[in-house]
PDB file of the backbone (N, CA, C, O) and the ligand in Angstrom, with CONECT records:
HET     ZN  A 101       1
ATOM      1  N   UNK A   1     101.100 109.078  93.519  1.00  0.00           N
ATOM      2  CA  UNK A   1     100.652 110.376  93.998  1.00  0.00           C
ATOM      3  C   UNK A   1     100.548 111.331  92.820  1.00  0.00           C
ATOM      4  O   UNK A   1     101.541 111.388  92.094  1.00  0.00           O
ATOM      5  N   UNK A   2      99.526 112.071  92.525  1.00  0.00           N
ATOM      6  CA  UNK A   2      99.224 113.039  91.927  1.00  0.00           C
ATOM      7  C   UNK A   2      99.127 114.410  92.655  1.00  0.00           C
ATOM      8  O   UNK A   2      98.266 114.645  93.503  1.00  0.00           O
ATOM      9  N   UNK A   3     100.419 115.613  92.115  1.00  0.00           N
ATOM     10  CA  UNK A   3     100.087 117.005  92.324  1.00  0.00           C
ATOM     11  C   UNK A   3      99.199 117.021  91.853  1.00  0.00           C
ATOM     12  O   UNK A   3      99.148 116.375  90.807  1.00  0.00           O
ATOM     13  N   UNK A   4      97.585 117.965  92.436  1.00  0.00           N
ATOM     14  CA  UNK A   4      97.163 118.649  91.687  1.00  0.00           C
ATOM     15  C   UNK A   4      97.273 120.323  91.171  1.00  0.00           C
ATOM     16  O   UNK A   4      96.651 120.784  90.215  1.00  0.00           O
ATOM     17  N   UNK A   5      98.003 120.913  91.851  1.00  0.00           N
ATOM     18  CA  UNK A   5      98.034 122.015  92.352  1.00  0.00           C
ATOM     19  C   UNK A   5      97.334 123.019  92.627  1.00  0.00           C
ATOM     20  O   UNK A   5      97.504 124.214  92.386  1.00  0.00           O
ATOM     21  N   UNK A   6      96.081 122.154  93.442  1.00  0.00           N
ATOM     22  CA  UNK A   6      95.185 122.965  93.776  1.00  0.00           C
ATOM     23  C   UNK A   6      95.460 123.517  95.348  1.00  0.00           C
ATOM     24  O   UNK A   6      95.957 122.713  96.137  1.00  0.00           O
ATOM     25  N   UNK A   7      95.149 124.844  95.796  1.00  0.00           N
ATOM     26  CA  UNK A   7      95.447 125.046  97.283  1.00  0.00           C
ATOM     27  C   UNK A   7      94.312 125.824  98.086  1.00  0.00           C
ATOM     28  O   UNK A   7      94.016 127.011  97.952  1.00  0.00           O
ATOM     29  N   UNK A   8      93.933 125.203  98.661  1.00  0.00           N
ATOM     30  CA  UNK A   8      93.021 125.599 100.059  1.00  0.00           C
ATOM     31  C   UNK A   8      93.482 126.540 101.321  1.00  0.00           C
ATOM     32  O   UNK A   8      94.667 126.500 101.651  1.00  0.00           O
ATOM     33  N   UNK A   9      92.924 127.057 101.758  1.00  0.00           N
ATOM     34  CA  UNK A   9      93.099 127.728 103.172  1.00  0.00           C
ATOM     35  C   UNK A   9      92.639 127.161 104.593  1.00  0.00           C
ATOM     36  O   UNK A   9      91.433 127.094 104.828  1.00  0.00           O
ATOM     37  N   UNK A  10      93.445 126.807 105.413  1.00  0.00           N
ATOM     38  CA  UNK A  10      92.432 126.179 106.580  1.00  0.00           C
ATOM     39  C   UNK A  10      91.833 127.574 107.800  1.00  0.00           C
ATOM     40  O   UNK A  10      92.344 128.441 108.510  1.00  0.00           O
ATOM     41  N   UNK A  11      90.856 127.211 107.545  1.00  0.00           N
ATOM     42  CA  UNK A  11      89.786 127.987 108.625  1.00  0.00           C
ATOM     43  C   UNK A  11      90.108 128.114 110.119  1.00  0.00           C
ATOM     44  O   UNK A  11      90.812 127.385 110.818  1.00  0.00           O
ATOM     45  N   UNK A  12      89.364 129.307 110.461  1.00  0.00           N
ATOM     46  CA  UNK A  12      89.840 129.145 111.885  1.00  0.00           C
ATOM     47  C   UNK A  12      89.441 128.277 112.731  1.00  0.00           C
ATOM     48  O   UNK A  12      89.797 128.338 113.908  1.00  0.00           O
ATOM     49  N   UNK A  13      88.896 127.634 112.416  1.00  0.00           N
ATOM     50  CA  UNK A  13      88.256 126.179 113.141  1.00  0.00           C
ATOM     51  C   UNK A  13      88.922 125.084 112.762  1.00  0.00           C
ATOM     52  O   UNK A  13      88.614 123.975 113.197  1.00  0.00           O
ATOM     53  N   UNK A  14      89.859 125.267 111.952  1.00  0.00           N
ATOM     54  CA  UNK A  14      90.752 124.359 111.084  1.00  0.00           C
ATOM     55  C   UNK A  14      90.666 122.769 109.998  1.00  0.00           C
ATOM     56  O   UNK A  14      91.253 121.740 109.665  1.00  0.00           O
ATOM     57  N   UNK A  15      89.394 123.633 109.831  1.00  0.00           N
ATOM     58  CA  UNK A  15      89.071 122.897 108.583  1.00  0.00           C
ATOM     59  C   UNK A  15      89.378 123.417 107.078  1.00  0.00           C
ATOM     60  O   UNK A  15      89.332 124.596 106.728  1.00  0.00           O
ATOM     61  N   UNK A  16      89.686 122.361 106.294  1.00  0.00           N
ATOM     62  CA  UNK A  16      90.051 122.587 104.558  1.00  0.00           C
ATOM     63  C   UNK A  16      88.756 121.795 103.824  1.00  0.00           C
ATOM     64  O   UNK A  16      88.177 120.799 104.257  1.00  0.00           O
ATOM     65  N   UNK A  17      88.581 122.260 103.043  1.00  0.00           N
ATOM     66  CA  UNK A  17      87.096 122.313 101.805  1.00  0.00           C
ATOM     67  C   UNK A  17      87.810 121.348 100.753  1.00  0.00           C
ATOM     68  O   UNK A  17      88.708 121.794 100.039  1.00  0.00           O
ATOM     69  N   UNK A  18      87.417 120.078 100.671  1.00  0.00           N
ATOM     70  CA  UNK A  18      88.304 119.088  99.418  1.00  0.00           C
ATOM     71  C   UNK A  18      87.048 119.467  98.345  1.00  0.00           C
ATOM     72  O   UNK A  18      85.829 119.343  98.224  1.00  0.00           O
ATOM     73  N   UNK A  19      88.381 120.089  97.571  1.00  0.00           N
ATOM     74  CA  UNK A  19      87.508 120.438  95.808  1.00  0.00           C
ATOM     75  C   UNK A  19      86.618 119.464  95.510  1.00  0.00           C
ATOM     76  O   UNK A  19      87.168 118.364  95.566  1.00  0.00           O
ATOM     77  N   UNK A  20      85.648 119.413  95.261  1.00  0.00           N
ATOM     78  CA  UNK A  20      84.434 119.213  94.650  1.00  0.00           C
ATOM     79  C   UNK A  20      85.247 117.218  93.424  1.00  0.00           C
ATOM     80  O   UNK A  20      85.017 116.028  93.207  1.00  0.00           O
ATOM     81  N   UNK A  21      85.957 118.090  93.194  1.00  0.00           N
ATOM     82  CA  UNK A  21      86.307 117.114  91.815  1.00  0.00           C
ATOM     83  C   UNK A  21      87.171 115.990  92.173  1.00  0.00           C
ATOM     84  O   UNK A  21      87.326 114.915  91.592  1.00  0.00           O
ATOM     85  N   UNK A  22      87.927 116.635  93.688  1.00  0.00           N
ATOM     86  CA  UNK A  22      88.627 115.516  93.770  1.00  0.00           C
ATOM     87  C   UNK A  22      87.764 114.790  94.452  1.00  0.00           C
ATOM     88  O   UNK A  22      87.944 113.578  94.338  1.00  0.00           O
ATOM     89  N   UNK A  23      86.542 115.252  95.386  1.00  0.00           N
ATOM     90  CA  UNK A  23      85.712 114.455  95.877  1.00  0.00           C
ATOM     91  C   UNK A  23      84.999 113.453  95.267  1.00  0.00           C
ATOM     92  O   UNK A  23      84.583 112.457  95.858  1.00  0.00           O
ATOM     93  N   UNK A  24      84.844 113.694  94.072  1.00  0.00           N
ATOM     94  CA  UNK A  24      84.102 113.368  93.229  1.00  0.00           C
ATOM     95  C   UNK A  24      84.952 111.943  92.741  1.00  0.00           C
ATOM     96  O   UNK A  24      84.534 110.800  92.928  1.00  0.00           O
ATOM     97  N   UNK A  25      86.274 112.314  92.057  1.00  0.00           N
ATOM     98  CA  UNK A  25      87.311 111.632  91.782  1.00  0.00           C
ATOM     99  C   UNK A  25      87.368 110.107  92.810  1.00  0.00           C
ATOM    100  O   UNK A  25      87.186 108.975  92.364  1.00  0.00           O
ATOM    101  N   UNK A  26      87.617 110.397  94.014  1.00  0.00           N
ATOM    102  CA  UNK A  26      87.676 109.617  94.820  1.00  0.00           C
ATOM    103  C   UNK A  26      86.225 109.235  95.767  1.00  0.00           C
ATOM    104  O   UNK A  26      86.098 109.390  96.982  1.00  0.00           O
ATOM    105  N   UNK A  27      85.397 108.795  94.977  1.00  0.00           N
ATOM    106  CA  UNK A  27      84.068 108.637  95.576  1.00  0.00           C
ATOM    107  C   UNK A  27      83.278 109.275  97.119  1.00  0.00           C
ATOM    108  O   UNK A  27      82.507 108.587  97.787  1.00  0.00           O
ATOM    109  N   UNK A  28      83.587 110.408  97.397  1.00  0.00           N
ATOM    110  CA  UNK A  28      83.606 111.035  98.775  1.00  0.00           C
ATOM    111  C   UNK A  28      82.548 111.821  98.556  1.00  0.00           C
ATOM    112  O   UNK A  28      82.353 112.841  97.896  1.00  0.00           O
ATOM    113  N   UNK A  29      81.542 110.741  99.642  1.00  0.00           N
ATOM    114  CA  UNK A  29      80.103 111.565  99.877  1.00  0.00           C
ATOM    115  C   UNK A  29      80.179 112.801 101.121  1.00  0.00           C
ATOM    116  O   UNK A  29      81.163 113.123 101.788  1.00  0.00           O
ATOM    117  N   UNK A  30      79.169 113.203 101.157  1.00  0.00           N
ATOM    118  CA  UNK A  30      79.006 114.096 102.041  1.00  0.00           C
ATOM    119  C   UNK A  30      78.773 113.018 103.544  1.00  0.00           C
ATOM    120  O   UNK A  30      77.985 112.085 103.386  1.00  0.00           O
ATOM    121  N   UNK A  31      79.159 113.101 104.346  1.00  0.00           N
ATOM    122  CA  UNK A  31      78.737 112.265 105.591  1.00  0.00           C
ATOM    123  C   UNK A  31      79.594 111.238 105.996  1.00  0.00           C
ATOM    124  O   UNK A  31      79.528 110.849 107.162  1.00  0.00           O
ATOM    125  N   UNK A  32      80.743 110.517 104.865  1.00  0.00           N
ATOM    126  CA  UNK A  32      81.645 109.942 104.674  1.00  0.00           C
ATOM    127  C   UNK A  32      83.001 109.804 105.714  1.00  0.00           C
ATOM    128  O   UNK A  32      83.798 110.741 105.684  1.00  0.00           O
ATOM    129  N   UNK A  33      83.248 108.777 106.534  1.00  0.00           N
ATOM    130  CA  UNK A  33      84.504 108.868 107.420  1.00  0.00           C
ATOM    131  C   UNK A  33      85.500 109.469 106.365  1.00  0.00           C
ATOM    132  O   UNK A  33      85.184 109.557 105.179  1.00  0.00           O
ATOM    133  N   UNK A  34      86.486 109.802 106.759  1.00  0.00           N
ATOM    134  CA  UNK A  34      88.027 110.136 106.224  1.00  0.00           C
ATOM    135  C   UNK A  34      89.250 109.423 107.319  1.00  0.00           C
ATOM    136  O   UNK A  34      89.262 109.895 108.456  1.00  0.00           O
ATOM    137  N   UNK A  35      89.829 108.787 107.133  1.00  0.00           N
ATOM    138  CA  UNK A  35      91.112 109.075 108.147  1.00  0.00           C
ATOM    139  C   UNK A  35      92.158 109.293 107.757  1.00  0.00           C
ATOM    140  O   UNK A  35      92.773 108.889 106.770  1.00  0.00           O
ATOM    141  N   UNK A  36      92.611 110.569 109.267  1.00  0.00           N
ATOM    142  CA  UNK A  36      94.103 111.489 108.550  1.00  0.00           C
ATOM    143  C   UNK A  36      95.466 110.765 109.036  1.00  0.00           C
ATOM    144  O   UNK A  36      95.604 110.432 110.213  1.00  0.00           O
ATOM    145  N   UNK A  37      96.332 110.572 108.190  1.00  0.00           N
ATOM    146  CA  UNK A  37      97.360 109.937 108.384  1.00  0.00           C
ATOM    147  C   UNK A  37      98.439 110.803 108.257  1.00  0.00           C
ATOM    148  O   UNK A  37      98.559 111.452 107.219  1.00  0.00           O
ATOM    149  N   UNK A  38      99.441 110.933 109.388  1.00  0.00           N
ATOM    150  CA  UNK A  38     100.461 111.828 109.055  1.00  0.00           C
ATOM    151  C   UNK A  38     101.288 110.868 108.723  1.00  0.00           C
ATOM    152  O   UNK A  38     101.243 109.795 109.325  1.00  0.00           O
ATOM    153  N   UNK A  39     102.362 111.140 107.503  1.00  0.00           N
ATOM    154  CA  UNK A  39     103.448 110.453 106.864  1.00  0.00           C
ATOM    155  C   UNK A  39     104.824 111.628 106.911  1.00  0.00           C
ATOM    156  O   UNK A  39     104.948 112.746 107.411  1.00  0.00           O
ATOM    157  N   UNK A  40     105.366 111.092 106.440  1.00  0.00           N
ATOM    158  CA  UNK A  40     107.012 111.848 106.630  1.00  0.00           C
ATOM    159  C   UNK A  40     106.762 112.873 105.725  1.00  0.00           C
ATOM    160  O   UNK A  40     107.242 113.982 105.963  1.00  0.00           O
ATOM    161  N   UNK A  41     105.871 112.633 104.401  1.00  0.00           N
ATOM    162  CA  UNK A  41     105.753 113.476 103.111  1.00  0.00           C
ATOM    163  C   UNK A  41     104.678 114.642 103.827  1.00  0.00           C
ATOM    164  O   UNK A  41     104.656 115.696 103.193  1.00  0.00           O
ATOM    165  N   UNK A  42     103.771 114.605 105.073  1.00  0.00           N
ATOM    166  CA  UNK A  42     102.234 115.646 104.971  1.00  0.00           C
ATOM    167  C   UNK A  42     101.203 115.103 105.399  1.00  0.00           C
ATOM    168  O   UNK A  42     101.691 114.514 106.363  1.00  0.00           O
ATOM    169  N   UNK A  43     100.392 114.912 105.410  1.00  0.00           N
ATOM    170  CA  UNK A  43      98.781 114.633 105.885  1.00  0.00           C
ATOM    171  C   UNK A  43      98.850 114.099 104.516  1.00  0.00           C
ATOM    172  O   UNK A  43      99.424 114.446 103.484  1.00  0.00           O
ATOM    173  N   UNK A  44      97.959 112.999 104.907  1.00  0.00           N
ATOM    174  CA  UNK A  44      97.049 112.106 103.460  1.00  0.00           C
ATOM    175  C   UNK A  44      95.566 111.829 104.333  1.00  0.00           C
ATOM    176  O   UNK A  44      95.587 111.551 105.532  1.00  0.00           O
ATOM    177  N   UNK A  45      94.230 111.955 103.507  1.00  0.00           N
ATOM    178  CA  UNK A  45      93.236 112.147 104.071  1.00  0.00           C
ATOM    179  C   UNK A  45      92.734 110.595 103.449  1.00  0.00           C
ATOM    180  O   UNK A  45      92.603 110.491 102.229  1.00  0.00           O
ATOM    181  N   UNK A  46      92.559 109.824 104.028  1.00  0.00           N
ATOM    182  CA  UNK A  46      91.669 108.749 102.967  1.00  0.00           C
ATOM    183  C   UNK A  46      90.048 108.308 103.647  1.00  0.00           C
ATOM    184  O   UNK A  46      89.469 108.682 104.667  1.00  0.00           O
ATOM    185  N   UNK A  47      89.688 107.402 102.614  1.00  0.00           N
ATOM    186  CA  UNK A  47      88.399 106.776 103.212  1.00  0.00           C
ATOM    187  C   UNK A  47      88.341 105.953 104.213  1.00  0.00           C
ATOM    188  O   UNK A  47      88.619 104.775 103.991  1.00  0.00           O
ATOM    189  N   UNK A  48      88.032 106.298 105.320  1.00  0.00           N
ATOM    190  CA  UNK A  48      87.890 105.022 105.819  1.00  0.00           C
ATOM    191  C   UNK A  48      86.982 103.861 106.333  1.00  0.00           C
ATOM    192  O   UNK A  48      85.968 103.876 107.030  1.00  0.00           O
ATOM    193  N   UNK A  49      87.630 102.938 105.801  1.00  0.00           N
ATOM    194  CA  UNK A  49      86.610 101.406 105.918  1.00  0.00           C
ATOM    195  C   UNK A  49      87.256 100.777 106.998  1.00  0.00           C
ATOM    196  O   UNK A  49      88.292 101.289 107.422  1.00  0.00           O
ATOM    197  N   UNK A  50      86.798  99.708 107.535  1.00  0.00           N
ATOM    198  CA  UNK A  50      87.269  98.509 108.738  1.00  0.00           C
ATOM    199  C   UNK A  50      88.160  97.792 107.400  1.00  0.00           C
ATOM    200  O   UNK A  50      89.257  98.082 107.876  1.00  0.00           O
ATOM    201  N   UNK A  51      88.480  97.160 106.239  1.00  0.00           N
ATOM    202  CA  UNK A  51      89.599  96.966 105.678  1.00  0.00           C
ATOM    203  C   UNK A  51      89.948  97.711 105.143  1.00  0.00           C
ATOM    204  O   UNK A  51      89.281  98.695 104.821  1.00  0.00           O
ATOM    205  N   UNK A  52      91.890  97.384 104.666  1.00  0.00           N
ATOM    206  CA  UNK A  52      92.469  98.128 104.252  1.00  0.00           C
ATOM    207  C   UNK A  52      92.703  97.534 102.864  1.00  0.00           C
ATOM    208  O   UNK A  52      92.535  96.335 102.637  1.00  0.00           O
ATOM    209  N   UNK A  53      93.039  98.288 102.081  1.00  0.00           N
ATOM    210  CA  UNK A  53      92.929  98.087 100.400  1.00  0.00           C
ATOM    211  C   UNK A  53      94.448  98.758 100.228  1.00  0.00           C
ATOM    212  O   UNK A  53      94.897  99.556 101.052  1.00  0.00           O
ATOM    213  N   UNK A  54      95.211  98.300  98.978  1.00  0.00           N
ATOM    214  CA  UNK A  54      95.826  98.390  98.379  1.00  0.00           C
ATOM    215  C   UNK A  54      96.063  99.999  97.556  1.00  0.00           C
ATOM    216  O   UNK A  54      95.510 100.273  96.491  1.00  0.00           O
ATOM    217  N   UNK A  55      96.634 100.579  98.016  1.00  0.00           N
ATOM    218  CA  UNK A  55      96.929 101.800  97.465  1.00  0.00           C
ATOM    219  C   UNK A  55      96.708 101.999  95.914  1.00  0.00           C
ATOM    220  O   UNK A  55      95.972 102.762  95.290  1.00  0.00           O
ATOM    221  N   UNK A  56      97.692 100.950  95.485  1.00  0.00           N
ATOM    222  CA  UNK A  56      97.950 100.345  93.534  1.00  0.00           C
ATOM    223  C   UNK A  56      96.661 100.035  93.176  1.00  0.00           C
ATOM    224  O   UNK A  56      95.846 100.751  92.595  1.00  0.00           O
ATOM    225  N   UNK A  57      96.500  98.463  93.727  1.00  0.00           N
ATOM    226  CA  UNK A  57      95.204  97.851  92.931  1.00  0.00           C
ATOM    227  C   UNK A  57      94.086  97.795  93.587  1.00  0.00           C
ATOM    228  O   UNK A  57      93.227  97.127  93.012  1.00  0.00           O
ATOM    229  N   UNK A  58      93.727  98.332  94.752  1.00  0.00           N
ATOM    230  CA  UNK A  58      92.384  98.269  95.414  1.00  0.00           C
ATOM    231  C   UNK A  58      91.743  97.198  95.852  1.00  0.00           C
ATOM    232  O   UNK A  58      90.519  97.180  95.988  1.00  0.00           O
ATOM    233  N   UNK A  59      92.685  95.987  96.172  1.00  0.00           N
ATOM    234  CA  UNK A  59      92.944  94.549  96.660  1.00  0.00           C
ATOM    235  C   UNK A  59      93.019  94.965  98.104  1.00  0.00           C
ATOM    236  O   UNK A  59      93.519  95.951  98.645  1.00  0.00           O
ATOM    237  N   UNK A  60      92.054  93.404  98.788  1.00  0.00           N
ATOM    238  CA  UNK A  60      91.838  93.551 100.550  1.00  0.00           C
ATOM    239  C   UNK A  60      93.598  93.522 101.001  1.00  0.00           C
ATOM    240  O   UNK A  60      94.238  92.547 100.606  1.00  0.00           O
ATOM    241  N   UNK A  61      94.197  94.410 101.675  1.00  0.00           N
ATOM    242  CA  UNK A  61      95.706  93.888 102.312  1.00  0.00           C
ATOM    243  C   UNK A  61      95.570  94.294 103.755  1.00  0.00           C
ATOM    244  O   UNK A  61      94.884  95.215 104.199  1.00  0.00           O
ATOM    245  N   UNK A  62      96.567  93.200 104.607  1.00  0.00           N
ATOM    246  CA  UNK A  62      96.744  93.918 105.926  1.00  0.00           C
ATOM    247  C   UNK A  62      97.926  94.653 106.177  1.00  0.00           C
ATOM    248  O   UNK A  62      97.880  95.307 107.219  1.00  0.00           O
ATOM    249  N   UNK A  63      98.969  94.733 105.524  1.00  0.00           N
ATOM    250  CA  UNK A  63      99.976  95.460 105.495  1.00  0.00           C
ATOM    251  C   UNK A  63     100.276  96.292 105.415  1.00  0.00           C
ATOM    252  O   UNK A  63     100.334  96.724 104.264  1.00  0.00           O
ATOM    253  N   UNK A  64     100.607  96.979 106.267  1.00  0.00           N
ATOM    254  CA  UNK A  64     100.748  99.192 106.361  1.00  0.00           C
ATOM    255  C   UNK A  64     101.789  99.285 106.407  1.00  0.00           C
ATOM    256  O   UNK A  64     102.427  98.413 106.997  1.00  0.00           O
ATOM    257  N   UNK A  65     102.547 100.558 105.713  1.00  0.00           N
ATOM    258  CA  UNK A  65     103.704 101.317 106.236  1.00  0.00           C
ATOM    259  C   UNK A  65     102.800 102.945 106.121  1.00  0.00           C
ATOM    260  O   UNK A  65     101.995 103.676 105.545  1.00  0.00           O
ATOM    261  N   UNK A  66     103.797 102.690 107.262  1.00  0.00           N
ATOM    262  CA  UNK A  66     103.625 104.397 107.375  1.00  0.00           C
ATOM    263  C   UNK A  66     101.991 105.185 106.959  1.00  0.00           C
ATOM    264  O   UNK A  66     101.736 106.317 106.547  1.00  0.00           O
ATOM    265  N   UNK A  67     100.952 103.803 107.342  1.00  0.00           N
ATOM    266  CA  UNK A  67      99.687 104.569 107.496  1.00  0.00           C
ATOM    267  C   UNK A  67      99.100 104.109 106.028  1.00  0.00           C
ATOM    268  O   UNK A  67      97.916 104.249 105.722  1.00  0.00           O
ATOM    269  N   UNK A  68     100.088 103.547 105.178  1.00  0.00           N
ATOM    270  CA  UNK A  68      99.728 103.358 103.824  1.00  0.00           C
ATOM    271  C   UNK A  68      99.857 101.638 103.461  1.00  0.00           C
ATOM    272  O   UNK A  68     100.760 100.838 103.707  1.00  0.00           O
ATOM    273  N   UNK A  69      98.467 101.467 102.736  1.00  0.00           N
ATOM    274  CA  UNK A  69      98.213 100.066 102.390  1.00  0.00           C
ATOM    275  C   UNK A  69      98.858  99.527 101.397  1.00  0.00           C
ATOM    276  O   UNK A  69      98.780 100.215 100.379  1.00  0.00           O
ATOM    277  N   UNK A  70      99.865  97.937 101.210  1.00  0.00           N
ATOM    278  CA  UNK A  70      99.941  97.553  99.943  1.00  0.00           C
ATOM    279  C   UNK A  70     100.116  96.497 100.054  1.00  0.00           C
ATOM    280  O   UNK A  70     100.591  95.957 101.053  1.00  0.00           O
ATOM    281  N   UNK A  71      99.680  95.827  98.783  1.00  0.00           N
ATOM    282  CA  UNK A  71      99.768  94.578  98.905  1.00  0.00           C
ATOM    283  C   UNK A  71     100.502  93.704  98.251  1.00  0.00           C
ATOM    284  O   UNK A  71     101.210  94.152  97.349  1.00  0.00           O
ATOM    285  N   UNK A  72     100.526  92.254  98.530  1.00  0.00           N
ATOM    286  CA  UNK A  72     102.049  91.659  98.584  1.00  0.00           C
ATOM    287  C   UNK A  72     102.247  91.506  97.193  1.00  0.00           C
ATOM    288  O   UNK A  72     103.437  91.387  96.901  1.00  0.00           O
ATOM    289  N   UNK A  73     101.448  91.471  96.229  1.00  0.00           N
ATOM    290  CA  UNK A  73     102.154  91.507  95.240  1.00  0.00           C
ATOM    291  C   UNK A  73     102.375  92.870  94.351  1.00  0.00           C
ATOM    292  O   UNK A  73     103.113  93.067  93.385  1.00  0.00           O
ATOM    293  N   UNK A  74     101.617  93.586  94.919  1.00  0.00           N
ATOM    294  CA  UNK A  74     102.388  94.812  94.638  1.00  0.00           C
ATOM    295  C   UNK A  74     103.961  95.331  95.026  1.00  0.00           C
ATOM    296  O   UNK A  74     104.774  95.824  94.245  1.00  0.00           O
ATOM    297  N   UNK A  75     104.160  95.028  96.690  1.00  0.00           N
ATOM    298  CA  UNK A  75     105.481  95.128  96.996  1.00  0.00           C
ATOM    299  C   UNK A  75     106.212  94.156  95.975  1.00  0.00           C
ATOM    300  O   UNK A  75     107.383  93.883  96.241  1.00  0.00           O
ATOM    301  N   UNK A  76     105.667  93.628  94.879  1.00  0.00           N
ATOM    302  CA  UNK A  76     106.877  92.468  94.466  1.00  0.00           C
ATOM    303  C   UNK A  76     106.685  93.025  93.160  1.00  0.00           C
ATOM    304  O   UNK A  76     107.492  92.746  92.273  1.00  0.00           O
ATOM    305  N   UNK A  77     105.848  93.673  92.970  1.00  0.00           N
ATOM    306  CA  UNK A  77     105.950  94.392  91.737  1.00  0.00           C
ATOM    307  C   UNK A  77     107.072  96.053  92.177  1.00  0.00           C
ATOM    308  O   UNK A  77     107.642  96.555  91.209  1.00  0.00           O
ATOM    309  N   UNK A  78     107.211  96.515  93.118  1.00  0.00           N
ATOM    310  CA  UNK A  78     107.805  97.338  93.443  1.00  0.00           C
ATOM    311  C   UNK A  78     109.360  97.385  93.671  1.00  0.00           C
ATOM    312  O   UNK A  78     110.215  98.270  93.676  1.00  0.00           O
ATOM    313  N   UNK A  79     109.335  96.222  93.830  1.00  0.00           N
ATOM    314  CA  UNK A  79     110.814  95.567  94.546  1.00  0.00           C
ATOM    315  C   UNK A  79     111.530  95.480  92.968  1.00  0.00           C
ATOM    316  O   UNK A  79     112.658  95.931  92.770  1.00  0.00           O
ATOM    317  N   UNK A  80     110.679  94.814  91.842  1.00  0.00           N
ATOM    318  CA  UNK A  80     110.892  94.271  90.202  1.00  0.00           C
ATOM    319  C   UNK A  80     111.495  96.136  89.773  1.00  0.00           C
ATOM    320  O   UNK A  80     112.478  96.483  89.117  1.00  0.00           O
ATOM    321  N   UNK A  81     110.940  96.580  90.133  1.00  0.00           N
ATOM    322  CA  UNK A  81     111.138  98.173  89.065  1.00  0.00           C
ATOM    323  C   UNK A  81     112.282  99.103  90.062  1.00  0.00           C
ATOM    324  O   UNK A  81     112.974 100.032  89.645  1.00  0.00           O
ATOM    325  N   UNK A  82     112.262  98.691  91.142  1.00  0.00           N
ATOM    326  CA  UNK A  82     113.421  99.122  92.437  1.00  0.00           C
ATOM    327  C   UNK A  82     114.810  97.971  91.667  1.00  0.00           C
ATOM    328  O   UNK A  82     115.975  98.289  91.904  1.00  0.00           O
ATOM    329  N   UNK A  83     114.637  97.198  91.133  1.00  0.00           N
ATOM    330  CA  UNK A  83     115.870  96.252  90.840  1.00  0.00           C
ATOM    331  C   UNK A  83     115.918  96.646  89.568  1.00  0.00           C
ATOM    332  O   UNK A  83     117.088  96.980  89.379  1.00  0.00           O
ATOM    333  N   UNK A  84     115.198  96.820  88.423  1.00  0.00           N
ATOM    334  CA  UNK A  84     115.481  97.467  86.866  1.00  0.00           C
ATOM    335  C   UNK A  84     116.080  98.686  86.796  1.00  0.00           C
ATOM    336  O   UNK A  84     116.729  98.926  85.778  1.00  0.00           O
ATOM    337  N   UNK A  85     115.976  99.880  88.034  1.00  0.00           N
ATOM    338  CA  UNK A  85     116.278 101.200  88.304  1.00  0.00           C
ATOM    339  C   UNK A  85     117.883 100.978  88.427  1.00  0.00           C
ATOM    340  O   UNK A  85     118.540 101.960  88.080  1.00  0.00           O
ATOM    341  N   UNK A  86     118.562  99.936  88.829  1.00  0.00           N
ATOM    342  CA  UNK A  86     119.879 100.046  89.530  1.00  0.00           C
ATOM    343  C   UNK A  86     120.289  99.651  88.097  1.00  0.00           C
ATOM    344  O   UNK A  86     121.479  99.512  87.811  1.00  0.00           O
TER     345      UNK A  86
HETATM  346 ZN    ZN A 101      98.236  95.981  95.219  1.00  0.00          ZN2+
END
């Protein structure tokens, strides 16, 4: 996750305007699904496709937590740096 510390206002219709750059950043056309995922951390807005991809490496996974994709060898790369931390 990247702060950017950029901040928006939501409208009275309750829509928010995604900066230009992060749109840009994250390939987001105009016309483009999004789906909003509430997590324990906030709203996360992503793209959405019929598969799910890998948060890390952008690899096909079916595995969600909490609305969020990863894949198995990422969790084993996660688990490796969760066991070097202790
Ligand atoms: Zn991965």
């Amino acid at each position: 996750m990247t702060i950017t510390g950029i901040v928006r206002r939501v409208d009275d219709l309750g829509r928010v305007v995604i900066p230009k750059e992060i749109r840009r950043a994250n390939k987001i056309k105009e016309g483009d699904p999004l789906e909003i995922i509430h997590t324990t951390e906030g709203i996360l807005l992503k793209k959405y496709t019929e598969h799910n991809y890998c948060v890390f490496c952008n690899t096909s996974t079916e595995i969600e937590l909490d609305g969020i994709s990863v894949c198995t060898h990422c969790i084993s790369r996660l688990g490796k740096l969760m066991k070097e931390e202790k």
